[in-house]
C-alpha positions, 0 to 999 in steps of 0.5 A: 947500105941503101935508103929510100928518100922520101917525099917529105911533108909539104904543109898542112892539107897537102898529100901529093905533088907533080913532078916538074923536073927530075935533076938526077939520074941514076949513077949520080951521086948527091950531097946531103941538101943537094936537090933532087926533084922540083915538085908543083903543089896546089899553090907553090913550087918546091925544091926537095933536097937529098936527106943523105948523100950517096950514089943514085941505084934508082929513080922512082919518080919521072916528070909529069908523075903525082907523087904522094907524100912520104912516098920514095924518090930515089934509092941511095947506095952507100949512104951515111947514117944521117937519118934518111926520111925512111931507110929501105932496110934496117937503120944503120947501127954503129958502122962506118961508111962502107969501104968502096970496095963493098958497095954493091953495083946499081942495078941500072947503070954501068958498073963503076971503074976497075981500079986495081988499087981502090982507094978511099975517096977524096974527102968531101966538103962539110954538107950544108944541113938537111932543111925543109923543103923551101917555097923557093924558085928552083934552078932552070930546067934543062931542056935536053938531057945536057945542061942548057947553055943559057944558063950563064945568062943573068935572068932570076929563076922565074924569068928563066920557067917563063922563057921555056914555056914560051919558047924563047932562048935568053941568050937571044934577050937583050935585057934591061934590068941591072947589069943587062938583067933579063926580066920578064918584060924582055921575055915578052918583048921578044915574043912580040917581035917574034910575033910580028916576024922582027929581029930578037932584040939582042943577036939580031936573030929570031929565036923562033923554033920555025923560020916563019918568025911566028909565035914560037912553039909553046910546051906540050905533044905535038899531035894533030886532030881532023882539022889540022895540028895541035898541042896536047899538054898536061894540066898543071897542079896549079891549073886544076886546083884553081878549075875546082875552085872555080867549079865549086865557086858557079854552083854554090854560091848564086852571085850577083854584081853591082858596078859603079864609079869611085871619082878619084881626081882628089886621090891621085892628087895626093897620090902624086904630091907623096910619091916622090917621098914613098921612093925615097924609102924604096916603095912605089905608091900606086892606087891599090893601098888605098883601095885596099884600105877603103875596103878594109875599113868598109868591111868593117862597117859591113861584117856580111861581107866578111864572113862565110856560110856553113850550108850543113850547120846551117850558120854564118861565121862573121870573121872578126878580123879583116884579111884582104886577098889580092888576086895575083896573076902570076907565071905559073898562075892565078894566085891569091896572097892575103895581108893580114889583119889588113884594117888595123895597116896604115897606108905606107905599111899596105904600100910596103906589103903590097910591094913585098907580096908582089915580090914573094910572088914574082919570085915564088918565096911566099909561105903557104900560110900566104894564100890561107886565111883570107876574108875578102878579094880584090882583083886588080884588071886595071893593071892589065885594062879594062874597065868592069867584069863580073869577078867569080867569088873567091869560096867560101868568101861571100864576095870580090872587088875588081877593079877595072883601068881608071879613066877620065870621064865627063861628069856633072859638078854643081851643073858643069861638065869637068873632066874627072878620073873615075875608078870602075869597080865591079862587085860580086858577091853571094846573094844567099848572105849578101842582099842588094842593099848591103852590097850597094852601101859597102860599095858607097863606103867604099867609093865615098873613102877613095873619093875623100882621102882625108877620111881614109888618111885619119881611119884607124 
């Protein structure tokens, strides 16, 4: 008997994926549960697990291919009768596994062993359950045909997407996490050395691909143009989900930024004074929670910018509840994970989601339901430098905070100079819904919470 294994559902709204990585070939045979392709959708990555077990007689799809949904895979010979996504023949009825001597020979590979005696096959262990498919990391993709050898390398799954993209081999990474863990920063760290023709930081020895001991070769076809060489790569899911965004963002919604400084000496004060408490609990207390707090609350003093325009009905949808996005740049991406019903989280709870967010995204175990819904964005430059910009609206949102690198700046109080820790934010917003007024006196409270954080310690 064969099946076709389907590509199943992957959410709400999702009709299609990009294949990543293929991780079996015909003449394999699978377990029911064991993985057999690793698809991009528009936000996430997901391991797509065989709904039955059997031998592989074909593999309909390659790397790099768009797959829709419901749409078959592979096609399995000799497979239970476990309720497959959708049987290429007629259901299996009351039958047993077939005898090994009936299976039919795949049509690709090479014919299966005589035996002149054929004997049953040893039993297998119990199969693990058919679940759905999980937004989880999926294991490392073999660069070659045979397994890579840097698999025994202790390094997390992202780590591992994130050392091919960039060329680097992890056996050559001397990593700095627990028990020589290799975490992302090890992964750069190598790059810089490579980049500036030094030693990796393990063997001794570049891992460069050329001997120049430049940038290693990145992903993609080697090519050339009139000018010289270069690499010609295919845009990812994620890549052309965030250019429409972008697209649709410039064209319809005219926007406008307001810049300013919020004074936040008193606010790393407190900042400093908690720290060592909110460690103690396993959370590092950074300056966003509060930011994020003084923007949910401001937002509810200013429900234009918690809303959405609807062009065709001609309306304005107020949102009565307040979900702020934290614009994430992540390894495969721009990504926008929500918390929800932000206004009514204290502090230590935005410190502890913020942390756990940060988590799901490093390590891609969010839910799509993470990246819906939200009502407001802030983007945090500052993390990587900078001081202001002019962020694109996150549609069909009517506004975006960016904040940019704290610095300590020369300021006038009460006719002397003193040095002060401003915080540069920059404020984009739609100016068919959002006036200058209103911006600016969203922007004040916002910038009068932060600069006072007993107000925002006592805010509801």
């Amino acid at each position: 008997m064969s099946i076709d294994v389907q590509l199943p559902d992957l959410g709400d709204g999702i009709e299609s994926g990009d294949v990543l990585a293929v991780h079996v070939s015909v003449g394999d045979t699978v377990e029911k549960g064991q993985t057999l392709i690793e698809i991009e959708t528009d936000k996430a990555t997901v391991d797509v697990p065989s709904t039955e077990g059997g031998k592989i007689a074909k593999v309909h799809v390659k790397t790099g291919d768009t797959v829709a949904v419901h749409a078959p895979i592979v096609t399995l010979e000799g497979a239970g009768s476990g309720g497959g996504s959708a049987p290429a023949a007629e259901p299996p009825k009351e039958e047993k596994a077939p005898e090994p001597e009936a299976k039919e020979e795949a049509p690709e590979p090479a014919p299966p062993k005589e035996d002149p005696t054929p004997a049953p096959a040893p039993p297998k262990p119990a199969p693990a359950p058919a679940t759905p498919p999980r937004m989880t990391t999926p294991p490392p993709v073999p660069v070659a045909e045979a397994p890579s050898a840097d698999d025994s390398v202790p390094a997390g799954p992202a780590v591992r997407r994130f050392a091919r993209e960039v060329g680097v081999d992890l056996r050559n990474v001397q990593g700095s996490g627990p028990n020589g863990r290799i975490e992302r920063d090890d992964v750069l760290r190598t790059v810089r050395d490579l980049n500036q023709g030094g030693p990796s930081t393990k063997s001794g020895t570049a891992s460069a691909p050329a001997a120049t001991g430049s940038l290693p070769s990145l992903t993609g076809e080697a090519n050339e143009d009139k000018y010289g060489p270069v690499r010609i790569e295919k845009m990812k899911k994620i890549r052309k989900v965030t250019a429409a965004q972008m697209s649709k963002s410039w064209t319809t919604a005219p926007r406008v930024t307001n810049f300013d400084d919020a004074d936040i000496t008193a606010l790393e004060e407190l900042r400093q004074q908690s720290k060592d408490d909110y460690a103690e609990a396993g959370v590092k207390l950074t300056t966003m929670p509060f930011l994020i707090k003084a923007v949910a609350v401001a937002l509810r003093e200013h429900p234009e910018l918690n809303a959405t325009i609807d062009m065709e009905q001609e309306q304005i949808i107020y949102k009565d509840y307040v979900n702020v996005g934290i614009a994430v740049d992540s390894d495969r991406g721009l990504l926008v994970p929500n918390m929800k019903n932000t206004d009514r989280m204290s502090i230590p709870d935005i410190a502890r989601g913020l942390q756990q967010t940060a988590s799901d995204i490093r390590g891609n175990t969010f839910e799509m339901s993470a990246l819906q819904g939200g009502t407001f964005t802030i983007s945090n430059l500052g993390a990587i430098g900078g001081t202001y910009s002019t962020p694109i609206i996150n549609v069909p949102e009517v506004a975006i905070l960016l904040v940019g690198r704290s610095r300590k700046m020369p300021v006038v109080v009460k006719d002397q100079i003193v040095a002060r820790l401003m915080m540069p934010l920059s404020l984009s917003y739609d100016h068919r819904l959002v006036d200058g007024a209103t911006a600016q006196r969203f922007l004040n409270d916002v910038k009068s919470l932060l600069e006072n954080p007993s107000k925002l310690l006592m805010a509801p």
